[in-house]
N, CA and C atoms as a LAMMPS dump frame, in Angstrom:
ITEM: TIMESTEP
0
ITEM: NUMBER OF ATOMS
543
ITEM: BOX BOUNDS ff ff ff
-5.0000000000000000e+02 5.0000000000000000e+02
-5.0000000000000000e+02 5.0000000000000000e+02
-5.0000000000000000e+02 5.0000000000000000e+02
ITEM: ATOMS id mol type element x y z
1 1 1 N -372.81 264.768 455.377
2 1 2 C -373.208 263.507 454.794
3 1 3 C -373.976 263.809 453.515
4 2 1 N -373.485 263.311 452.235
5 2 2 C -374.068 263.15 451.385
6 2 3 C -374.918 262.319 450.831
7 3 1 N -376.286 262.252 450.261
8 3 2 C -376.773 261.071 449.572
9 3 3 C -376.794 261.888 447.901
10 4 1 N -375.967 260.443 447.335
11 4 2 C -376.007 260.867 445.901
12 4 3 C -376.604 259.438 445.397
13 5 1 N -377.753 260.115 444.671
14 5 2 C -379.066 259.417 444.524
15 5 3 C -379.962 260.171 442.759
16 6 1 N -381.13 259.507 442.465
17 6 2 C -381.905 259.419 441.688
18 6 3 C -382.949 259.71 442.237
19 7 1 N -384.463 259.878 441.56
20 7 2 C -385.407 259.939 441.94
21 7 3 C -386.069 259.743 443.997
22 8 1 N -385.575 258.517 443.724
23 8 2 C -385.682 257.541 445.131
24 8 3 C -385.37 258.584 446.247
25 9 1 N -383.824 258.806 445.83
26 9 2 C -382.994 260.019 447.008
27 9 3 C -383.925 261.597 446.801
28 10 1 N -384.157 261.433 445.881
29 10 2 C -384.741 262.938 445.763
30 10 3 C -386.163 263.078 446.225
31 11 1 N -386.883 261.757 446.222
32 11 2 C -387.819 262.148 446.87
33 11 3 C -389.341 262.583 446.046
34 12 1 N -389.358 262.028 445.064
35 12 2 C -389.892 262.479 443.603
36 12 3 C -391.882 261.997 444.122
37 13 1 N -392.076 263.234 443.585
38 13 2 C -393.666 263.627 443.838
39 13 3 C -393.927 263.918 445.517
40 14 1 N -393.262 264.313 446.378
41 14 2 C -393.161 264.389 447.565
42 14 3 C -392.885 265.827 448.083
43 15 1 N -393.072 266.034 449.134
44 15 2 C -392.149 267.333 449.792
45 15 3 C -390.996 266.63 450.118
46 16 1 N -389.439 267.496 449.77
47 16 2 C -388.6 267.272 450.349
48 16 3 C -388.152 266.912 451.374
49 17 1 N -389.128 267.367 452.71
50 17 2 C -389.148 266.887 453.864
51 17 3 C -389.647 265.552 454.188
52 18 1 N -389.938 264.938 453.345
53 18 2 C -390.72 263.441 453.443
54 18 3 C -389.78 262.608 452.185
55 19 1 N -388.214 262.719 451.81
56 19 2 C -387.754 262.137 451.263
57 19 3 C -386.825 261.43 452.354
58 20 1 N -386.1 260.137 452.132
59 20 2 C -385.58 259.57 453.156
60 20 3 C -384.197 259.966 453.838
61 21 1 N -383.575 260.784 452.685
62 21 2 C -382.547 261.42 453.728
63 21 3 C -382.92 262.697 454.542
64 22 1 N -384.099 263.529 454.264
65 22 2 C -384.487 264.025 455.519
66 22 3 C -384.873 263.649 456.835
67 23 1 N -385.25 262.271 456.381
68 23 2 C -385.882 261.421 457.511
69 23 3 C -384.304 260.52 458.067
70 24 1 N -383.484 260.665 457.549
71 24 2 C -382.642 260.085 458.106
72 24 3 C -381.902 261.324 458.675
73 25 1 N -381.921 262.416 458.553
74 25 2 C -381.457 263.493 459.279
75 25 3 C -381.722 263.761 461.011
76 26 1 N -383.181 263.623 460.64
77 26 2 C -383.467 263.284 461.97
78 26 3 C -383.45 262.492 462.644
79 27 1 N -383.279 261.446 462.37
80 27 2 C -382.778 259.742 462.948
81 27 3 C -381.551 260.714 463.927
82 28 1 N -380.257 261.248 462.744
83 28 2 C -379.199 261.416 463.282
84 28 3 C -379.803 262.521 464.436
85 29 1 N -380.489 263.567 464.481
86 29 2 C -380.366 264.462 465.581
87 29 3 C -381.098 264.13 466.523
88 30 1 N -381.893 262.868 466.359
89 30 2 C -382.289 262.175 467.491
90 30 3 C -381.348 261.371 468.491
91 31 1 N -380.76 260.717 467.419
92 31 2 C -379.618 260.062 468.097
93 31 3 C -378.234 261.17 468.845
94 32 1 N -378.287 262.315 468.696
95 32 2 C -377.821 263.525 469.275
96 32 3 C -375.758 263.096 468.216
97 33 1 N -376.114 262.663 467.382
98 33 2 C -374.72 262.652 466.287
99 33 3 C -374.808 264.018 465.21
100 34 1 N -373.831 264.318 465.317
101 34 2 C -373.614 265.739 464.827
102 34 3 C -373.078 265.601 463.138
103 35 1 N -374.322 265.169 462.627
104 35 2 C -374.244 265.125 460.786
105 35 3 C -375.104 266.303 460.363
106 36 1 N -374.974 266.708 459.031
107 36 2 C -376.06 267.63 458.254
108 36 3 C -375.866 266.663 457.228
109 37 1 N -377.191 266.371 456.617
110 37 2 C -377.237 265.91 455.939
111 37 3 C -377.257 266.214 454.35
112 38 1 N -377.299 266.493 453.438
113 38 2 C -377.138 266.699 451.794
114 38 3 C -377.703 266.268 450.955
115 39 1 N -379.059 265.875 450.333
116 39 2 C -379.994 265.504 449.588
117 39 3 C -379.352 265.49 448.107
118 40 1 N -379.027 264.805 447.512
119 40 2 C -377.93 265.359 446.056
120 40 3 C -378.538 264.562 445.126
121 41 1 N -380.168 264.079 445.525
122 41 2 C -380.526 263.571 444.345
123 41 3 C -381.193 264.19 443.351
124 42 1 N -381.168 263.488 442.113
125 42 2 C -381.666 264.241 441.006
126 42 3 C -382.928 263.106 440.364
127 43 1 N -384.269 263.561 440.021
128 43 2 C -385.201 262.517 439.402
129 43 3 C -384.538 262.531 438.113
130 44 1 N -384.126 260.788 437.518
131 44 2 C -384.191 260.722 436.072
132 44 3 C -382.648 260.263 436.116
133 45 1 N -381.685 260.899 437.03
134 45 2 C -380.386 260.964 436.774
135 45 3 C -379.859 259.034 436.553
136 46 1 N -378.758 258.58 435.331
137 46 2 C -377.921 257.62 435.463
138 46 3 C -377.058 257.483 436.537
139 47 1 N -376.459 256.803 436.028
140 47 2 C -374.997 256.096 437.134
141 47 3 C -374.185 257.371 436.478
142 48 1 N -374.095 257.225 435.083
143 48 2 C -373.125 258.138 434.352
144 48 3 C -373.283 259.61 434.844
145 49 1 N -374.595 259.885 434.898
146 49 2 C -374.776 261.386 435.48
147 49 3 C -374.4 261.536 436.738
148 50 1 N -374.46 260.468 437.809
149 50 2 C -373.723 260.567 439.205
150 50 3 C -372.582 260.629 439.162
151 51 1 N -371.512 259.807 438.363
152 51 2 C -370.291 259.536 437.897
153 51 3 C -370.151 261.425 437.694
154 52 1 N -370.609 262.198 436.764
155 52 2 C -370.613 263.738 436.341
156 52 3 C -370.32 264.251 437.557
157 53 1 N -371.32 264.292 438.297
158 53 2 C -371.797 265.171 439.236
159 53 3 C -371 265.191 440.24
160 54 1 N -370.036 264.007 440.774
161 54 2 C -368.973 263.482 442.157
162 54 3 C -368.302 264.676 442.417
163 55 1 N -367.404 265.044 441.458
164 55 2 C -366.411 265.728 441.686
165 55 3 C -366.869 267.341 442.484
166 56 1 N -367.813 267.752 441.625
167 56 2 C -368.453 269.091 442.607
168 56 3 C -369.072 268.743 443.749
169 57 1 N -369.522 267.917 443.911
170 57 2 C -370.348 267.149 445.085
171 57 3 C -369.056 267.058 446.279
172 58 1 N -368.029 266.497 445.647
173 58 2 C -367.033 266.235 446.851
174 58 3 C -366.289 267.235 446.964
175 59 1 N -366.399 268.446 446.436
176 59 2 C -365.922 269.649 446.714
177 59 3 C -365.461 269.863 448.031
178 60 1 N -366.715 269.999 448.767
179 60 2 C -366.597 270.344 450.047
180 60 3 C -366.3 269.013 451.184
181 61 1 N -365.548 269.022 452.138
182 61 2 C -365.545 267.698 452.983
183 61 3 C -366.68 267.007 453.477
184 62 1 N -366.658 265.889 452.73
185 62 2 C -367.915 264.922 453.211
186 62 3 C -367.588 263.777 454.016
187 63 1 N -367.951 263.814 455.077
188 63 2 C -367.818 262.59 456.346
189 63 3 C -368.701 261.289 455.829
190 64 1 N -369.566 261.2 455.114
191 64 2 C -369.91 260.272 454.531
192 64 3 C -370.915 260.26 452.959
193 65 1 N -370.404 259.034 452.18
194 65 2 C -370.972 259.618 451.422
195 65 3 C -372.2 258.395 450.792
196 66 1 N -373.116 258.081 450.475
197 66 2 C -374.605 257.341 450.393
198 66 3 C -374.384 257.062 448.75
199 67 1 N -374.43 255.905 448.553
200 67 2 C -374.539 256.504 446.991
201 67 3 C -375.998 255.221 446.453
202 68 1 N -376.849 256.084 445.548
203 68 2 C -378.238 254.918 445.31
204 68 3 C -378.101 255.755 444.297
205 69 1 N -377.705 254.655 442.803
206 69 2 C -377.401 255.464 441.667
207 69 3 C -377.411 254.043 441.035
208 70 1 N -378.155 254.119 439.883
209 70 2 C -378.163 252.588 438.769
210 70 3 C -379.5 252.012 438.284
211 71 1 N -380.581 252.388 439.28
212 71 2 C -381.817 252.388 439.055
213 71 3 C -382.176 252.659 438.023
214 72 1 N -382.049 253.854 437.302
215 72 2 C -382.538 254.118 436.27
216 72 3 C -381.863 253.191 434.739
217 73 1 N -380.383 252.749 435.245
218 73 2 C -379.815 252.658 434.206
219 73 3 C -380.399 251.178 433.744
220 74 1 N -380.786 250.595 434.572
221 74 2 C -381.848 249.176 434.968
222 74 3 C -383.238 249.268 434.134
223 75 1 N -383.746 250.896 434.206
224 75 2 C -384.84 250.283 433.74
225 75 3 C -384.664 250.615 432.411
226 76 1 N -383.431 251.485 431.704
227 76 2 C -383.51 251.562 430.799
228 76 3 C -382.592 250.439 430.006
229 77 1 N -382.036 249.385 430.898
230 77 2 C -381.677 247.882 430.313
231 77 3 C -380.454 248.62 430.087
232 78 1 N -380.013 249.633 430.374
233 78 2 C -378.171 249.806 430.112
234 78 3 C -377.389 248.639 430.75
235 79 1 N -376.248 248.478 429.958
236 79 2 C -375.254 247.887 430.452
237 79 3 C -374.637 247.419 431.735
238 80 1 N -375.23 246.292 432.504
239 80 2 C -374.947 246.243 433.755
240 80 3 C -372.815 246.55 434.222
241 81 1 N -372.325 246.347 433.192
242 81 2 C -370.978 246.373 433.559
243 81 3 C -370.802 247.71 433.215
244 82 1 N -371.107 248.482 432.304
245 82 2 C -371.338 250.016 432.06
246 82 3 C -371.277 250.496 433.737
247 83 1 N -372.706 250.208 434.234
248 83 2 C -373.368 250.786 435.624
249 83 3 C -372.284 250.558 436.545
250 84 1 N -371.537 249.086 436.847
251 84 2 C -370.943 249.2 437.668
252 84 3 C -369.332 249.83 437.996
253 85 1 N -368.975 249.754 436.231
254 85 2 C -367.783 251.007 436.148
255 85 3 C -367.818 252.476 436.523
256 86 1 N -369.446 252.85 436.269
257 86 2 C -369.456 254.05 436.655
258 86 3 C -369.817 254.241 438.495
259 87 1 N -370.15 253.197 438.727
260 87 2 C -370.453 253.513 440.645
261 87 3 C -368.889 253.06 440.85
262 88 1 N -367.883 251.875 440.149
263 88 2 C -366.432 252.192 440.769
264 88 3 C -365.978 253.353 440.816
265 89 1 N -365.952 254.095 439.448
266 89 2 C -365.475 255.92 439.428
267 89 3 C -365.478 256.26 440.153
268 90 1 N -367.264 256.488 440.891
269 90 2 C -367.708 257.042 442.386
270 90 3 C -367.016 257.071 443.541
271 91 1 N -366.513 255.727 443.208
272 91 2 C -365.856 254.77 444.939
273 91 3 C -364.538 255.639 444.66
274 92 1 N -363.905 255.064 443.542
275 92 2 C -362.611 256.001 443.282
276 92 3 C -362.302 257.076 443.581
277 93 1 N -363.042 257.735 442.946
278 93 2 C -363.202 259.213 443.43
279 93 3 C -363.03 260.088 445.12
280 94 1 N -363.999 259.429 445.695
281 94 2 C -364.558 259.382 446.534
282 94 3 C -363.497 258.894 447.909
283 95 1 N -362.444 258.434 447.2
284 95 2 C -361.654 257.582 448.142
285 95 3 C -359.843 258.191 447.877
286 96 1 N -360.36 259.287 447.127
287 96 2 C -358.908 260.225 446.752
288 96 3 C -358.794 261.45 448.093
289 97 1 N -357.451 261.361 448.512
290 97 2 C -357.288 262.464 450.125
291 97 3 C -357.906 263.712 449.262
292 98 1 N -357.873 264.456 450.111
293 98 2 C -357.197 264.838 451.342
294 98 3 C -357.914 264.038 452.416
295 99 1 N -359.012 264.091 452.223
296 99 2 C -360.181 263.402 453.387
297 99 3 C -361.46 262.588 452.728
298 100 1 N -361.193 261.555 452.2
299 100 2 C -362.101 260.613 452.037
300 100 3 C -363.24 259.977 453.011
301 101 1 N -364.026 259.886 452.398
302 101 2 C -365.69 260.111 453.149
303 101 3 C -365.901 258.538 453.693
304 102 1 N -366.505 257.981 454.383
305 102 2 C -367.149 256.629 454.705
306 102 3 C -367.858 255.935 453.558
307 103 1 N -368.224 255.081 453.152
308 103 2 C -369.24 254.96 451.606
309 103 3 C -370.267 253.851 452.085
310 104 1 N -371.49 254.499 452.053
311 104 2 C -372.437 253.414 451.794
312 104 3 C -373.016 252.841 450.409
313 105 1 N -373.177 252.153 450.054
314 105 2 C -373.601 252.071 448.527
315 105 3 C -375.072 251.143 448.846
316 106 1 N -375.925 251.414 448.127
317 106 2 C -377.03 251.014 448.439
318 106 3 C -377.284 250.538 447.048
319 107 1 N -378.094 248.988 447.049
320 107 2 C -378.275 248.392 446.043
321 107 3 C -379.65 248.486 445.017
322 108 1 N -379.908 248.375 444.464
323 108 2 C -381.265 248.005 443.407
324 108 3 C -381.506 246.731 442.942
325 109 1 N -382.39 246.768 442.284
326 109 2 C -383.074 245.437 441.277
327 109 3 C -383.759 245.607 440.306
328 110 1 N -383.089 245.101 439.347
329 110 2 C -383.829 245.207 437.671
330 110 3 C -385.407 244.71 437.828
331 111 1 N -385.958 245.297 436.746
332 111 2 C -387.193 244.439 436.693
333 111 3 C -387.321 243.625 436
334 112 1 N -387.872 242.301 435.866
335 112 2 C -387.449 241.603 434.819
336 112 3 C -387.457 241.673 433.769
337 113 1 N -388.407 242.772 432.88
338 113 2 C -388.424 242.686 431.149
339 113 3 C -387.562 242.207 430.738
340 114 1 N -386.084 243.011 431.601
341 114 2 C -385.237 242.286 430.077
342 114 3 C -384.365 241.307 429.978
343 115 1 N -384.89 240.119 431.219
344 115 2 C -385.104 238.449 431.453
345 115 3 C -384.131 238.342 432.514
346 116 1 N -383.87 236.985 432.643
347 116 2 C -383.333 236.465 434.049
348 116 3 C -381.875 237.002 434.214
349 117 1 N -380.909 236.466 433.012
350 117 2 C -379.775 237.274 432.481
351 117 3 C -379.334 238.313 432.819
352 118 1 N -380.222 239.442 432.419
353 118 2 C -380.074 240.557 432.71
354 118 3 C -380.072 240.92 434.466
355 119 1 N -381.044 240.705 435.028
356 119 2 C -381.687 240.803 436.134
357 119 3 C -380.485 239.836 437.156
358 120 1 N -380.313 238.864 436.703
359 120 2 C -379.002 238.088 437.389
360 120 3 C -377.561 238.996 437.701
361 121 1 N -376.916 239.706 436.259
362 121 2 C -376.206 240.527 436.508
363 121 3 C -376.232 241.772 436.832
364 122 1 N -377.385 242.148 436.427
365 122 2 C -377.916 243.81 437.222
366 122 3 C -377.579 243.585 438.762
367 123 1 N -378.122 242.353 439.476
368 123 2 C -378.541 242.312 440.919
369 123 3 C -376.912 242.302 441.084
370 124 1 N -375.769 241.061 440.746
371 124 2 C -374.445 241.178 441.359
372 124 3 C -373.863 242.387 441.729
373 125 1 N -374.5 243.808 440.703
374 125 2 C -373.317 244.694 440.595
375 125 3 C -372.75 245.292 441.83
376 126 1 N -373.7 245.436 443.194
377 126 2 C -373.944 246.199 444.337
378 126 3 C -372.886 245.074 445.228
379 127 1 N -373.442 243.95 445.606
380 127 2 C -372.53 243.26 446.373
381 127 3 C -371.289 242.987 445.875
382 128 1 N -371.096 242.613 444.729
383 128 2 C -369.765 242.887 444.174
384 128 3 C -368.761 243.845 444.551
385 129 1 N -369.62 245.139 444.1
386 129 2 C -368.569 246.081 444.258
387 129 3 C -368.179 246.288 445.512
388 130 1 N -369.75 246.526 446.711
389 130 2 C -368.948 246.77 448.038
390 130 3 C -368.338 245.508 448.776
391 131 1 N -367.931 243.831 448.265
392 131 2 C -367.199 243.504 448.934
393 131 3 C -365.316 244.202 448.308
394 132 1 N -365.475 244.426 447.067
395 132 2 C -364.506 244.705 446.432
396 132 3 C -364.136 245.636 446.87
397 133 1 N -364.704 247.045 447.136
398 133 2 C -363.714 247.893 447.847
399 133 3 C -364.099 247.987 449.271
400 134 1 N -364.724 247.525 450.311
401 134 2 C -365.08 247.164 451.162
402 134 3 C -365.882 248.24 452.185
403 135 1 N -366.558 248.685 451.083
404 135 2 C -367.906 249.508 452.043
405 135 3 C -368.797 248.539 452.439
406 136 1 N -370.216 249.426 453.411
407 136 2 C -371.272 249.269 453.388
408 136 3 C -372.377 248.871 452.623
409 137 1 N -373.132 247.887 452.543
410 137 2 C -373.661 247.598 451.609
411 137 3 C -375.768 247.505 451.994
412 138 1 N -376.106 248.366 451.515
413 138 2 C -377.896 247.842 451.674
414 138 3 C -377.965 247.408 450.561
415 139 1 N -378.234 246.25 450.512
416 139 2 C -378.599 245.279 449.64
417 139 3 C -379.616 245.466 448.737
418 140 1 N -381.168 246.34 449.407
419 140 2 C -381.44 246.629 448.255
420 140 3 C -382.33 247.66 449.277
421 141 1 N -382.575 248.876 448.662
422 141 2 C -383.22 250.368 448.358
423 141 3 C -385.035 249.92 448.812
424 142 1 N -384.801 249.375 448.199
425 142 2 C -386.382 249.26 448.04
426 142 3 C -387.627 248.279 448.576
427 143 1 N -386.658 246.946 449.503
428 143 2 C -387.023 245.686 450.05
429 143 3 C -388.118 246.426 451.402
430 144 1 N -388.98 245.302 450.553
431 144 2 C -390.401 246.142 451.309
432 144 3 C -391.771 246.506 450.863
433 145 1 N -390.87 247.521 450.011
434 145 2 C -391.816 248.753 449.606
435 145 3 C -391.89 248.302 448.032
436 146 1 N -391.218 247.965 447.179
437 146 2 C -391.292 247.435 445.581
438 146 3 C -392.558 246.872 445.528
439 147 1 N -393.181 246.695 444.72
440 147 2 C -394.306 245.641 444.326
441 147 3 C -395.656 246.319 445.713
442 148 1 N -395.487 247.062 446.869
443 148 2 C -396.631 247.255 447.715
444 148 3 C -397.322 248.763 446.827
445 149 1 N -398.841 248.035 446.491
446 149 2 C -399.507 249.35 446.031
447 149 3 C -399.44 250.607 447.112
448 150 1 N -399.826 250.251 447.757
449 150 2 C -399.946 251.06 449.405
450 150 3 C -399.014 252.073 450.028
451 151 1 N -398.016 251.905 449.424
452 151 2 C -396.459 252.377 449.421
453 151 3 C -396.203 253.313 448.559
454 152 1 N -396.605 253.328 447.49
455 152 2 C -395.999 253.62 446.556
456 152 3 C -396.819 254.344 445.227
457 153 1 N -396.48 255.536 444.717
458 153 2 C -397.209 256.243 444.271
459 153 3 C -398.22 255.653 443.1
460 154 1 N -398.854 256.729 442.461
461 154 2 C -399.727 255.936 441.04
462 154 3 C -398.998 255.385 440.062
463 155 1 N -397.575 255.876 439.853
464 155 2 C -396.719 255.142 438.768
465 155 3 C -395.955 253.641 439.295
466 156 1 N -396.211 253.162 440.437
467 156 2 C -395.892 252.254 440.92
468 156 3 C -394.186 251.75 441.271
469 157 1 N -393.913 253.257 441.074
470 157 2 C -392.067 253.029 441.056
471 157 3 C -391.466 253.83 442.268
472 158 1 N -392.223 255.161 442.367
473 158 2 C -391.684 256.114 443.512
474 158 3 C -392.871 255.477 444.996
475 159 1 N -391.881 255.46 445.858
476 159 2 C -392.531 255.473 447.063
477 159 3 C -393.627 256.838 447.633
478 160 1 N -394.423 256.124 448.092
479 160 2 C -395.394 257.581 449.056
480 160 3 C -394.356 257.899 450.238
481 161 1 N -395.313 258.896 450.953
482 161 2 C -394.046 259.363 452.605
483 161 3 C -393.992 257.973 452.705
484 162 1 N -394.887 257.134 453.296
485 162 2 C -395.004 255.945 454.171
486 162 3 C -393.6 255.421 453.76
487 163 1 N -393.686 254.737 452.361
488 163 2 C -392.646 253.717 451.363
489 163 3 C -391.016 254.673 451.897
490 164 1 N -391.089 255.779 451.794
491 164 2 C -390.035 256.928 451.978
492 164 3 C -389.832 256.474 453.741
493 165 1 N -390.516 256.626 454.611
494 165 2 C -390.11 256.045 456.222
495 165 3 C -389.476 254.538 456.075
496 166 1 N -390.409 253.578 455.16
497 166 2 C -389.288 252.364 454.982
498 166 3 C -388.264 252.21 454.311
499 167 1 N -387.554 253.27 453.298
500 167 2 C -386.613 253.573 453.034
501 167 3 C -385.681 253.943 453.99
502 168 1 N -386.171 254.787 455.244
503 168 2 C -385.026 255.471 455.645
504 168 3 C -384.73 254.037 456.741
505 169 1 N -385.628 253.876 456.643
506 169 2 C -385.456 252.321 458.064
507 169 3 C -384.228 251.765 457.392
508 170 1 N -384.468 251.208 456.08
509 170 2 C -383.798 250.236 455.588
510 170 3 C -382.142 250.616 455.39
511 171 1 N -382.088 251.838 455.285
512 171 2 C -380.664 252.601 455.195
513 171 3 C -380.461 253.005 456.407
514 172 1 N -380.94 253.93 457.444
515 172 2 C -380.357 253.787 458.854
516 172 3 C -380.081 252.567 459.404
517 173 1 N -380.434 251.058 459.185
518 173 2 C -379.838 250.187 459.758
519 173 3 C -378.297 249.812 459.465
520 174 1 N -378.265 250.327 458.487
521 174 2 C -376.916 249.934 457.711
522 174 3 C -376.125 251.205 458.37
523 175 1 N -376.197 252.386 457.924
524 175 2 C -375.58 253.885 458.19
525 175 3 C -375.359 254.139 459.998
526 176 1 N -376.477 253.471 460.976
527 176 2 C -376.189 253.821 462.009
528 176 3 C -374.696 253.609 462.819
529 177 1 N -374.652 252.118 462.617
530 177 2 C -373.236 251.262 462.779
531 177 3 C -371.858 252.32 462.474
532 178 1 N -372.219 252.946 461.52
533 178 2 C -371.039 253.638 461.063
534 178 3 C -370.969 254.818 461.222
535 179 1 N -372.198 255.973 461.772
536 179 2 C -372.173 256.877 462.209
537 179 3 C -371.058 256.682 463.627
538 180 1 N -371.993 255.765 464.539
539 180 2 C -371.412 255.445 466.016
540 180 3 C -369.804 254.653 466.023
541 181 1 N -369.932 254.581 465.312
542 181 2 C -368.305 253.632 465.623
543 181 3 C -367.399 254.572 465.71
């Protein structure tokens, strides 16, 4: 199982062991399901740089693959239709044999600077796409933990461990369903 991710996935100002796909690792070996999990995030990385990165990533056979990628491209007000061509690539990609992976796609939310507009079509891009090719969808990454000081580090963007445990909550509810089925 892969998570191909940004900051968020990577776990940024943290030990690795307190990022949420470690914590969702153990979800799985609690639940006695036989995944390893794959941490493939990078702090800083675009959609476009995930879009880069797929093809070596899917090198090896991946039974599922996580994708939380667009965040950044949000706060830097890129092109919401840009962002979501490059997470289709992903799906595309991702969905070429020999053995195509499960896909969760996990959503974000602009902040508002750069007004309602923006923030209106930033938010469609996630449900859009996964009714369109018909993955999994967490709606959003961060519901919860955004906006809680308490959560979330001094820059007010990366989660603490804590914010990182309600991350993994918020994505094992979605991911479990599809481990077990």
């Amino acid at each position: 199982m892969v998570f191909l991710g940004d900051s968020l996935t990577a776990g940024y100002g943290l030990d690795p062991d307190q990022a949420y796909p470690a914590l969702i690792q153990r979800k799985i070996d609690e639940a006695g399901l036989h995944y390893r999990v794959v941490n493939a995030g990078v702090s800083g990385e675009t959609s476009a740089g995930a879009r880069r990165r797929i093809e070596w990533l899917l090198a090896q056979p991946v039974a599922v693959l996580v994708v939380e990628t667009g965040g950044n491209d949000g706060l830097r007000g890129q092109d919401p239709s840009a962002t979501a061509e490059n997470i289709q690539a992903i799906i595309d990609r991702a969905r070429r044999p020999p053995s195509p992976p499960k896909i969760v796609l996990v959503g974000m939310e602009a902040l508002p600077n750069y007004g309602a507009d923006y923030t209106r079509r930033f938010r469609g891009i996630f449900p859009r796409l996964a009714k369109k090719n018909g993955v999994v969808l967490v709606p959003f990454l961060l519901d919860g933990v955004a906006g809680v000081r308490s959560l979330n580090q001094a820059d007010g963007i990366h989660p603490t461990a804590e914010g990182q445990r309600k991350l993994a909550e918020t994505v094992w509810r979605a991911l479990r369903p599809l481990l077990t089925s």
